[in-house]
C-alpha positions as CSV (number, residue, x, y, z in Angstrom):
1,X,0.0,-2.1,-0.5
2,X,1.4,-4.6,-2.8
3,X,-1.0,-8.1,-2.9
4,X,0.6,-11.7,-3.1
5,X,0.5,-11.1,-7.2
6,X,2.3,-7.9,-7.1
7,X,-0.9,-5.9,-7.9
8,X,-1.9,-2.8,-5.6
9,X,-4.9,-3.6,-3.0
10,X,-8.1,-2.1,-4.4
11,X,-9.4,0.7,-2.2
12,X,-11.6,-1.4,-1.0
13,X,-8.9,-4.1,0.6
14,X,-6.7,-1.3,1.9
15,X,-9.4,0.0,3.8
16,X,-10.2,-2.9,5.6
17,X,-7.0,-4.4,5.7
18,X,-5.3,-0.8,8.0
19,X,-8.9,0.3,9.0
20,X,-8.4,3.3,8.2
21,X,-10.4,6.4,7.5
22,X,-9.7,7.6,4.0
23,X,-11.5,8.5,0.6
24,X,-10.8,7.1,-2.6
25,X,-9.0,10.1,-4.0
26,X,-6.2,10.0,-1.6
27,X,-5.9,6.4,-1.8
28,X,-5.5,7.0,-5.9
29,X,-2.9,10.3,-4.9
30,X,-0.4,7.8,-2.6
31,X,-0.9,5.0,-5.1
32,X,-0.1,7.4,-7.7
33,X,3.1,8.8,-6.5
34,X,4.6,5.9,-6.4
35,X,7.4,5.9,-9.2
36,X,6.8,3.0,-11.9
37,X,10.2,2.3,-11.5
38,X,10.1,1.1,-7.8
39,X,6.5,-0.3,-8.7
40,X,8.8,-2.5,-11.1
41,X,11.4,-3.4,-8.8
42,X,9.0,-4.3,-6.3
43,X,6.9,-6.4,-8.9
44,X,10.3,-8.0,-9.9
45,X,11.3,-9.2,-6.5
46,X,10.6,-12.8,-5.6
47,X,11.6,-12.3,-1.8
48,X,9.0,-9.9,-0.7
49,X,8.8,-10.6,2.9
50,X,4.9,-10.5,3.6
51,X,5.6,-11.3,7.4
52,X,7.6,-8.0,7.3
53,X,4.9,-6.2,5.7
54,X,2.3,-7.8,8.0
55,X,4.1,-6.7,11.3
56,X,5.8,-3.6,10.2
57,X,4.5,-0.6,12.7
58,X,4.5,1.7,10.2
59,X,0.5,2.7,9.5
60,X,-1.1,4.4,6.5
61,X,-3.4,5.8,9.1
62,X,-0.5,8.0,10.1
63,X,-0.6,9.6,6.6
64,X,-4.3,9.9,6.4
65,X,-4.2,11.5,9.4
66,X,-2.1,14.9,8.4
67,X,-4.0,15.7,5.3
């Protein structure tokens, strides 16, 4: 959810980039729950692996899904 310059997707991005079928309000509820504290230590790290985060199976659309 994190772009190349550690700054969240806009809604916009995310939407296209896991197709999937959400509004912007739960898109600003998951970006919100996100503690600042991991938001820093995610901002912080220089080896974010984007291959992992390209490939990982895991889909927002799964959350989306259930509410």
């Amino acid at each position: 959810m994190l772009t190349e310059n550690s700054n969240f997707l806009t809604f916009q991005e995310f939407s296209l980039k896991y197709s999937c079928q959400t509004n912007f309000l739960q898109y600003y509820q998951v970006i919100s729950a996100i503690p600042q504290h991991l938001l820093s230590i995610a901002k912080q790290t220089d080896g974010f692996n984007h291959n992992y985060a390209s490939t990982n199976p895991f889909s927002p659309a799964m959350i989306t899904s259930s509410l």
